[in-house]
C-alpha positions in Angstrom: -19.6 -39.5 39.2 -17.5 -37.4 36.8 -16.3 -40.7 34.8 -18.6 -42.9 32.9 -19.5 -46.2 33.4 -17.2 -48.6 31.8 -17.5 -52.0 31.2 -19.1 -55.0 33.9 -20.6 -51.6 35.6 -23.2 -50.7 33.1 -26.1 -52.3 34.7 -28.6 -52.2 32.2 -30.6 -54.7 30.3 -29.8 -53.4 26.9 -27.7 -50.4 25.0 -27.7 -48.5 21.8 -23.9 -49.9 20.6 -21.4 -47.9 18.3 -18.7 -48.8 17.3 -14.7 -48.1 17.7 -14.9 -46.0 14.5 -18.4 -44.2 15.0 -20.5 -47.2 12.8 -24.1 -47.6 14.7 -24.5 -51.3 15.5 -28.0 -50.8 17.0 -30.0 -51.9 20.1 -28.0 -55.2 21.6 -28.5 -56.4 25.4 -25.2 -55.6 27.3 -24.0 -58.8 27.5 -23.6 -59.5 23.9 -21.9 -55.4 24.0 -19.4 -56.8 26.9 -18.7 -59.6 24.5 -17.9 -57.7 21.5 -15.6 -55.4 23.6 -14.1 -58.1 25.0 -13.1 -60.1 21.5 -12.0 -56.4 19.9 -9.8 -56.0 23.1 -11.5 -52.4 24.0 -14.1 -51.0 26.7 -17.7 -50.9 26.7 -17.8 -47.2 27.9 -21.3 -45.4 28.6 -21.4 -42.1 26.8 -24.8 -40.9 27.2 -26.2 -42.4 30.4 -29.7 -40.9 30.1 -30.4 -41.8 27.2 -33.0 -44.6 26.4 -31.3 -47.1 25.9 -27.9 -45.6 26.7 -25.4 -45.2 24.6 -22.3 -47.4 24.5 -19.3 -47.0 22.9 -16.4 -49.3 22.2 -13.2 -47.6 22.8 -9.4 -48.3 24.4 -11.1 -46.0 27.7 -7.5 -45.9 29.0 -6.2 -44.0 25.4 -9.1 -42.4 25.5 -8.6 -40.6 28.9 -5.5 -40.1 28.9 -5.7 -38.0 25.7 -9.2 -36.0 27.2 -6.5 -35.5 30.1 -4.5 -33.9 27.8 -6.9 -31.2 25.9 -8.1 -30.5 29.4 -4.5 -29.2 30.4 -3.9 -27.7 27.3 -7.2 -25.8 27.6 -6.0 -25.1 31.1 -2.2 -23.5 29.6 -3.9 -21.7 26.6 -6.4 -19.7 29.5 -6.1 -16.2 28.9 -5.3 -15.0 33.0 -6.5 -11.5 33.3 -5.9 -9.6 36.4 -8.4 -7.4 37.8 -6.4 -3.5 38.5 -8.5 -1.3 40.1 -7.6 2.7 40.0 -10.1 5.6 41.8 -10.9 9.0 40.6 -12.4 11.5 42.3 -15.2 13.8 41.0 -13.7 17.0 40.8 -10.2 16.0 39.6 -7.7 18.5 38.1 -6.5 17.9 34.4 -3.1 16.7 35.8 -4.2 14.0 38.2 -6.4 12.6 35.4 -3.8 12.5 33.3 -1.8 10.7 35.5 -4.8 8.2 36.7 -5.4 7.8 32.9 -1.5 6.6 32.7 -1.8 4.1 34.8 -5.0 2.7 33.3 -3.1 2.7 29.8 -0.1 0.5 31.2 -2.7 -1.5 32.8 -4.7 -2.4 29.7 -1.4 -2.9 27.8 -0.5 -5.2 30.3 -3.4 -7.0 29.4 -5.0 -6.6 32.5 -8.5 -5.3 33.1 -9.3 -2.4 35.0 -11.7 -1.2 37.4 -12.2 2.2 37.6 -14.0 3.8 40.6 -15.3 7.3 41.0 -15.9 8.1 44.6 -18.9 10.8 45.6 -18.5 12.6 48.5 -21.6 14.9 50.6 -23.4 16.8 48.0 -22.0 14.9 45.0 -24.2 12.1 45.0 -26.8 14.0 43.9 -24.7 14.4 40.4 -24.3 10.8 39.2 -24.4 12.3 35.6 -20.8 14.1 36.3 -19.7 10.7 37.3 -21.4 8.6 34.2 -19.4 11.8 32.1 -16.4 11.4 33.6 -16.1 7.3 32.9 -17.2 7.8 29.6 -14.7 10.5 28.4 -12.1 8.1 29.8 -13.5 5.3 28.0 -13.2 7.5 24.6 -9.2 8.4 25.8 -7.9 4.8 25.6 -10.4 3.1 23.2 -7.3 2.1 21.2 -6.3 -0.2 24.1 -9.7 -1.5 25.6 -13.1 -1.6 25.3 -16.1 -1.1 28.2 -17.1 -4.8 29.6 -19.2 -3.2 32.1 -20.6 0.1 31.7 -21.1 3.0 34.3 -23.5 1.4 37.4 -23.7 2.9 40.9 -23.1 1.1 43.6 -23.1 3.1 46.8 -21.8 5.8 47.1 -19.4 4.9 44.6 -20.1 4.2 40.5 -17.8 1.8 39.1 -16.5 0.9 35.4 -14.5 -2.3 34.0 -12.2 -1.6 31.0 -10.9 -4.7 29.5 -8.1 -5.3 27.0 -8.8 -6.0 23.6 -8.2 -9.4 23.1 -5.2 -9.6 21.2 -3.8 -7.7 24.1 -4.5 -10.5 26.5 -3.2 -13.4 24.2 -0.6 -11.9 23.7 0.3 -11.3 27.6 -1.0 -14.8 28.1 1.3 -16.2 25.4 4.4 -14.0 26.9 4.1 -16.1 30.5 3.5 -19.4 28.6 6.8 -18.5 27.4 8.4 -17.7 30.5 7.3 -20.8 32.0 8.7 -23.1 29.6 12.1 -21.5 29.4 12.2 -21.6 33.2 11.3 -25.3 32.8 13.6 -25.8 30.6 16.8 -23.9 32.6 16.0 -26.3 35.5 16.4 -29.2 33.6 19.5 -28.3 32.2 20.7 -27.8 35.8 19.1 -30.6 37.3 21.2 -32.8 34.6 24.5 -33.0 34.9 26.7 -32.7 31.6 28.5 -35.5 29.7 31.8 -34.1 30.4 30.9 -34.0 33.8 29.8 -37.9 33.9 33.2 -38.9 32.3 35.4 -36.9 34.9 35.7 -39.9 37.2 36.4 -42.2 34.8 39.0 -40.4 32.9 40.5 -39.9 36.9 40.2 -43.3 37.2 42.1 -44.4 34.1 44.7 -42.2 34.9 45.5 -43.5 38.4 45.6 -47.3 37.1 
């Protein structure tokens, strides 16, 4: 079960007790824990099941899960969502199409979205995966001041593939930029979803008029 055992459904003879402000009260059987938790008006609450005995704590369970409720969605908000781009180069590829493919990697990293870059051998170019690890690596060194390599050259077919990430602050910030978006959107649709004060008088005012 993810949720501990509370109260009358900690079957055990006996528990190591704490109490509601951390203080160890020791070994007691469970019924005499119940009791205490009952006179202080809190929960017996089982916070380490395999232990031996386990340990009990005395705690308000309903404070106490709303507020782990809480961090967990806050943890949740604050997660840094990185996108996966992926861009493909070919082996023998002329200065200006790298330069463009390079481009779009840049905007992708400041973006703060990760890229995975793919070089793609064809017939007799498998036999030069060293061009390939060359190639991924003197793009690496062009937009260092963006990203960094999170996983380095690898083959994998007849392809060899590269992941470029943003450097952090690049991603916190982009992760920080839709957290904003999303609570001024919130906030718009609660503005129109309420009507105004002037708006709640009008009939009123119409009213008083007519009489």
């Amino acid at each position: 079960m993810s949720e501990p055992r509370i109260n009358d459904r900690i079957r055990v003879p006996e528990v190591r007790l704490v109490g509601p402000n951390g203080e160890q009260v020791g070994i007691v059987r469970v019924e005499d824990a119940l009791r205490l938790a009952d006179e202080a008006g809190l929960d017996l609450v089982e916070v380490a099941p395999t232990a031996r005995p386990p340990v009990c704590k005395l705690m308000d369970f309903g404070k106490f899960k709303y507020e782990s409720d809480m961090k967990a969605r806050e943890a949740r908000k604050n997660q840094t969502n990185t996108i996966l781009k992926e861009i493909r180069f070919r082996l023998k590829i002329d200065p200006h199409d790298y330069a463009t493919k390079k481009g779009h990697v840049e905007r992708f990293l400041k973006a703060g979205d990760k890229v995975k870059v793919m070089i793609m051998f064809r017939g007799r170019e498998q036999s030069r995966p060293e061009m390939g690890f060359r190639l991924l690596q003197r793009l690496a060194e062009d937009v260092a001041d963006l990203g960094s390599v999170e996983s380095s050259p690898r083959q994998d077919g007849r392809n060899m593939v590269m992941v470029i990430g943003p450097h952090k602050k690049k991603a916190e910030a982009k992760a920080e930029e839709r957290r904003r978006k999303d609570s001024e959107a919130a906030e718009q649709a609660e503005s129109v979803s309420q009507p105004s004060q002037d708006e709640g008088a009008q009939p009123d005012q119409t009213a008083a008029t007519a009489s």
